[in-house]
C-alpha positions in Angstrom: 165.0 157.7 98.8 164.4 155.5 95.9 167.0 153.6 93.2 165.5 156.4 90.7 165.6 159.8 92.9 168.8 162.0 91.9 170.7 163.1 94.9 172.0 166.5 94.5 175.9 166.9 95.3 177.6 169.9 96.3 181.7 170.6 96.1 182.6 172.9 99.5 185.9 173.5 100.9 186.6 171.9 104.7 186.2 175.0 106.2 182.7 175.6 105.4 181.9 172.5 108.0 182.8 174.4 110.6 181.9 177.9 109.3 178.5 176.9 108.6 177.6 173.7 110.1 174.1 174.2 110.8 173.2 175.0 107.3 175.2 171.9 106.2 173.1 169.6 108.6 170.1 171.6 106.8 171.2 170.6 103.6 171.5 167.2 103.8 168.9 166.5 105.5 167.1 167.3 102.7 168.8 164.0 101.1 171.4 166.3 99.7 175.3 165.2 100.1 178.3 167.4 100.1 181.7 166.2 98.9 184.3 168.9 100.9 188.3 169.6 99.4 191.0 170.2 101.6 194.1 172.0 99.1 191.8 171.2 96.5 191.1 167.8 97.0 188.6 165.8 97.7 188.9 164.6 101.5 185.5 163.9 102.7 182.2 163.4 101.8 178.5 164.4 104.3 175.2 163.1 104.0 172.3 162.3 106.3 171.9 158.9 108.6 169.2 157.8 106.0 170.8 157.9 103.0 173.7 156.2 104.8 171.8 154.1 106.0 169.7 153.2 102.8 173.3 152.9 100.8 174.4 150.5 104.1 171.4 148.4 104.4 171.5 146.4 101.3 175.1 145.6 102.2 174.4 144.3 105.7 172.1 142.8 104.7 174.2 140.5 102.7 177.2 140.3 105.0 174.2 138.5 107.4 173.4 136.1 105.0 176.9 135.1 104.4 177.7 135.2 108.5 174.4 132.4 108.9 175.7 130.3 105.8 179.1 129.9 107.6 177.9 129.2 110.9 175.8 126.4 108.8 179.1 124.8 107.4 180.7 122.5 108.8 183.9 123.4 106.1 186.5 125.8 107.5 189.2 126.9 104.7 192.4 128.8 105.6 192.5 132.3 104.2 195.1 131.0 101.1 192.0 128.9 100.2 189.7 131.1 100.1 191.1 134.1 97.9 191.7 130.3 95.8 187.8 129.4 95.6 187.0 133.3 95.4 189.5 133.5 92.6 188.3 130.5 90.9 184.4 131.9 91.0 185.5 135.4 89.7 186.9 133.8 86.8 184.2 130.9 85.6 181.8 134.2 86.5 184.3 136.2 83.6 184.6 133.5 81.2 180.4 133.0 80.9 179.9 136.9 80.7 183.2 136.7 78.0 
C-alpha cells in the first residue's frame, strides 16, 4: 500500500464478525478495513496485518531511534522534567509556525 492508494472503509454492525467472518478476513485482505458499531456506535475497527503493519512501522521505527538516543545519554531527567522540556519544545515549535 502506498501514501496515495485510497483504502476502502466499510460501517458493519459487531455481529457481522461472527456471522460472516470468513468473508470479512476476504475483505480485508484485499487492503480493505471495516469500522464495526455496537448500539450504533463505533467499537472496533478490522484490517489486515499489512496495513497494520505498514501504519505501525513508521512509528516503530521512531520509537527505536529515540530508545538508542537514550541509551547514548548520559542525562536522566525525572518524569516532571520531561513533560517540562517536552512542553517547552511544543511551544518554541508553536511560536515559529505562529
Amino acid at each position: 500500500m502506498t501514501a496515495t492508494q485510497t483504502i476502502d472503509t466499510d460501517i458493519r454492525p459487531i455481529s457481522d464478525l461472527r456471522n460472516k467472518f470468513a468473508e470479512i478476513a476476504d475483505y480485508v485482505q484485499g487492503g480493505n478495513t471495516i469500522i464495526f458499531t455496537r448500539n450504533g456506535y463505533g467499537c472496533m475497527v478490522t484490517m489486515s496485518f499489512d496495513a497494520y503493519k505498514h501504519l505501525n512501522d513508521p512509528v516503530i521505527g521512531e520509537l527505536n531511534k529515540a530508545d538508542a538516543l537514550c541509551e547514548d545519554d548520559t542525562r536522566h531527567y525525572t518524569r516532571a522534567q520531561s513533560l517540562k522540556i517536552l512542553k517547552e519544545h511544543r511551544d518554541a515549535r508553536r511560536k515559529v509556525h505562529a
